[in-house]
LOPADO-375548 format. One record per residue: residue number from 1; residue in three letters; chain; x, y, z of N, C-alpha, C in turn. Coordinates in nm, 3 decimals, always signed. Example, Ala and Ser with C-alpha at 12.3 -4.5 7.8 and 13.67 -1.06 7.14 Angstrom:
2
{1 "ala" "A" {+1.319 -0.569 +0.780} {+1.230 -0.450 +0.780} {+1.320 -0.330 +0.780}}
{2 "ser" "A" {+1.285 -0.225 +0.708} {+1.367 -0.106 +0.714} {+1.290 +0.003 +0.787}}
REM end
This chain:
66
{1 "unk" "A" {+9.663 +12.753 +10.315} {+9.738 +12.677 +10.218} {+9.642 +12.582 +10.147}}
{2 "unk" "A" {+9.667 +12.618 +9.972} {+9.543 +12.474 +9.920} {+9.640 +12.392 +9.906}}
{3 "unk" "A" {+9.597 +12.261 +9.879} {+9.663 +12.144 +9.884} {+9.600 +12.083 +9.728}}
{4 "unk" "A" {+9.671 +12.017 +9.665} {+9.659 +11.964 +9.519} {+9.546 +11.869 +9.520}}
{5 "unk" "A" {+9.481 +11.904 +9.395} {+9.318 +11.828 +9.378} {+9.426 +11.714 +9.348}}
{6 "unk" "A" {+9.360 +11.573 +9.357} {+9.420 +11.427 +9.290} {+9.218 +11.420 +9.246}}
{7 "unk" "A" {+9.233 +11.282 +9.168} {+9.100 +11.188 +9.049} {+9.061 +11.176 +9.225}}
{8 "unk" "A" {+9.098 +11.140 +9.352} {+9.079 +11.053 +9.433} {+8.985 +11.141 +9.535}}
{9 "unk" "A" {+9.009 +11.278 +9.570} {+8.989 +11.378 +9.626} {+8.873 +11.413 +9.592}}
{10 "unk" "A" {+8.914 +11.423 +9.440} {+8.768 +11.492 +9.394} {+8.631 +11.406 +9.366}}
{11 "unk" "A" {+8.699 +11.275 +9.357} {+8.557 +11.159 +9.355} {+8.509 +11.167 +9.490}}
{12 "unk" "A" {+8.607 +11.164 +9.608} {+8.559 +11.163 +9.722} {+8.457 +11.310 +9.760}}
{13 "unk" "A" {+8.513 +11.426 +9.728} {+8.449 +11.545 +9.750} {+8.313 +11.507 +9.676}}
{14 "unk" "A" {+8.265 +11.457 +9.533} {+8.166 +11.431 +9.454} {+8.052 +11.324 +9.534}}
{15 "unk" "A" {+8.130 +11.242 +9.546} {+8.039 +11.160 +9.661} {+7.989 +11.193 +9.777}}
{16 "unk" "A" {+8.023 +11.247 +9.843} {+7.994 +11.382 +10.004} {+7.867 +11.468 +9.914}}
{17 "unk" "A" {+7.916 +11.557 +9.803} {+7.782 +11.612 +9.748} {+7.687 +11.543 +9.706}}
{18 "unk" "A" {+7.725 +11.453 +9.675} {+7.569 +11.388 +9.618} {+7.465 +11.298 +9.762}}
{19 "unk" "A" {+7.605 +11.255 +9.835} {+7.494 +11.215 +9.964} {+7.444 +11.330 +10.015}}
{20 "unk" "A" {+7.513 +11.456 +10.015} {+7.395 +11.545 +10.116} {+7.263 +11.587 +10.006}}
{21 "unk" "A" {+7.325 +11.573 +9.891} {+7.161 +11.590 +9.805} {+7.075 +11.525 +9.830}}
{22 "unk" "A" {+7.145 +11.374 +9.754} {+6.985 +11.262 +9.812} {+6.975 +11.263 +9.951}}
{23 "unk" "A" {+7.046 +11.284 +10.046} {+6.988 +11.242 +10.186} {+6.903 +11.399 +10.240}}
{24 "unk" "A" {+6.921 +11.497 +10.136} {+6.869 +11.643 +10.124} {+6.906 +11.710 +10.284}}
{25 "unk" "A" {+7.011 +11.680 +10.320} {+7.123 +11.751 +10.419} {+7.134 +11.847 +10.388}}
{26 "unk" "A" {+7.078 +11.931 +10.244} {+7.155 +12.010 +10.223} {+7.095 +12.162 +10.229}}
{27 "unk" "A" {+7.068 +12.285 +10.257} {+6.977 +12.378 +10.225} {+6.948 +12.431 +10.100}}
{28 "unk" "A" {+6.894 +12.506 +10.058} {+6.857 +12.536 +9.923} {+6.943 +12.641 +9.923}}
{29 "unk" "A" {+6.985 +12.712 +9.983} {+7.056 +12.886 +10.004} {+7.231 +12.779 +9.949}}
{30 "unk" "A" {+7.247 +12.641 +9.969} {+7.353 +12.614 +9.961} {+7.380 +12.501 +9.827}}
{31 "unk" "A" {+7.238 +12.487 +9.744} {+7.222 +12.398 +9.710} {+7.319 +12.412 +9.544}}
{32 "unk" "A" {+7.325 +12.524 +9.497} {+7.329 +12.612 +9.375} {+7.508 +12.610 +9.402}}
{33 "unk" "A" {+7.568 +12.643 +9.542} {+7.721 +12.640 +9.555} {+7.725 +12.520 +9.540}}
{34 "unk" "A" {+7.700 +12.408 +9.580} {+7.752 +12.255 +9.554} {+7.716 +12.187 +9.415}}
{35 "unk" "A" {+7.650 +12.211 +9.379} {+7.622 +12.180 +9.249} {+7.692 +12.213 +9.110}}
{36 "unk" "A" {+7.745 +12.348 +9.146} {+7.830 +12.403 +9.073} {+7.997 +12.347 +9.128}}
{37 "unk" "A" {+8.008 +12.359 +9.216} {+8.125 +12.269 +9.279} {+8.110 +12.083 +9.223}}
{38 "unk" "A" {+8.013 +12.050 +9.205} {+7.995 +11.907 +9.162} {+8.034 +11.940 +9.011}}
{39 "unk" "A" {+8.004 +12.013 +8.912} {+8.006 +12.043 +8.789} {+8.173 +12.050 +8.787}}
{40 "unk" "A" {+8.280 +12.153 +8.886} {+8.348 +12.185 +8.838} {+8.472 +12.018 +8.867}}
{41 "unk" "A" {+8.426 +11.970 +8.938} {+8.468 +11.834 +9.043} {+8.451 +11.719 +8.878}}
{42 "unk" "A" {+8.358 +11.754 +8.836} {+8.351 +11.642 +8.701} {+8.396 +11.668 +8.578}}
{43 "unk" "A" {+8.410 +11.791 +8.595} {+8.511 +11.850 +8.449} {+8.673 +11.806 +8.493}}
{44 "unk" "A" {+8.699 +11.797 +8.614} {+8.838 +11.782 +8.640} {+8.854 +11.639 +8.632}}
{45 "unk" "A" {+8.775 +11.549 +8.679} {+8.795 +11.392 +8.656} {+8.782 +11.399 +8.532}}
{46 "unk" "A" {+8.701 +11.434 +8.423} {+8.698 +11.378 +8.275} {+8.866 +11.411 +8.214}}
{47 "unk" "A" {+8.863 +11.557 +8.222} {+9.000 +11.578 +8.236} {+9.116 +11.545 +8.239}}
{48 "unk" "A" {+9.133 +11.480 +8.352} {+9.224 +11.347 +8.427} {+9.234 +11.217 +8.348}}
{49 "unk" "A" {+9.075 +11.170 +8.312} {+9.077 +11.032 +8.263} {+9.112 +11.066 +8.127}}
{50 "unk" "A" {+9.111 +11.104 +8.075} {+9.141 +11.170 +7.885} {+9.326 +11.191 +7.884}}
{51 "unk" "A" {+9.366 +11.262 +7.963} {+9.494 +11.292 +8.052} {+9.594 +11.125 +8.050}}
{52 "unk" "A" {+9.509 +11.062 +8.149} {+9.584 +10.961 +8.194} {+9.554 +10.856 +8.034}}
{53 "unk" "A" {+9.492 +10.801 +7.935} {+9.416 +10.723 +7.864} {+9.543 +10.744 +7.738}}
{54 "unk" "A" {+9.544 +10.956 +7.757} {+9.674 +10.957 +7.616} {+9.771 +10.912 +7.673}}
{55 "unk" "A" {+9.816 +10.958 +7.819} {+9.963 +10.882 +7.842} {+9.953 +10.742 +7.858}}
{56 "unk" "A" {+9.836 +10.650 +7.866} {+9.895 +10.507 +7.853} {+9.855 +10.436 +7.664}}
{57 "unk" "A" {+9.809 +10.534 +7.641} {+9.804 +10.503 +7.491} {+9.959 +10.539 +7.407}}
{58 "unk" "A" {+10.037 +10.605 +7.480} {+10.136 +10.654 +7.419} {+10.263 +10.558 +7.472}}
{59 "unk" "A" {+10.235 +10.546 +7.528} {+10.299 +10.422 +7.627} {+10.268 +10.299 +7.565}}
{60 "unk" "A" {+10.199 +10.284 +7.510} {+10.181 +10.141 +7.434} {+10.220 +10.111 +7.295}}
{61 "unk" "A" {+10.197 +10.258 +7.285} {+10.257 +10.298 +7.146} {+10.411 +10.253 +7.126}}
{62 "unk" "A" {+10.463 +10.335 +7.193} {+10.613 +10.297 +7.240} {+10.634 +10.152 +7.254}}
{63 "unk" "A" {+10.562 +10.084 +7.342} {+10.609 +9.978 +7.360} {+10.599 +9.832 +7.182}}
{64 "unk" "A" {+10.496 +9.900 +7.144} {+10.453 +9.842 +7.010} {+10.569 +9.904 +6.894}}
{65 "unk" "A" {+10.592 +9.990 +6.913} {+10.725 +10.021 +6.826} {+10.879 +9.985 +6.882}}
{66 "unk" "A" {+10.862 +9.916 +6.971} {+11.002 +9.840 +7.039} {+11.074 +9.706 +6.985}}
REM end
């Protein structure tokens, strides 16, 4: 069973990859899967923040036309 990405999950998953980079935990045979997993981890936060920015811009909107 997958369970739903949240902004919170995936910063946390992003942070785990980048410490095993710099702390170089990581192997090279594995280095190319996380990296690309970091890529796909930051397209989904930009995503999110663009996401969340129109709904409180629209929301203000509203409230400015009240």
């Amino acid at each position: 069973m997958s369970k739903k990405l949240t902004y919170d999950g995936a910063m946390a998953e992003l942070q785990a990859i980048v410490a095993e980079i710099e702390e170089e935990e990581i192997s090279i045979d594995d280095l190319s899967v996380k990296v690309k997993r970091a890529a796909e981890l930051l397209q989904y936060c930009q995503q999110k923040l663009r996401q969340t920015e129109d709904d409180v811009n629209k929301v203000l909107s509203q409230l400015n036309e009240a």
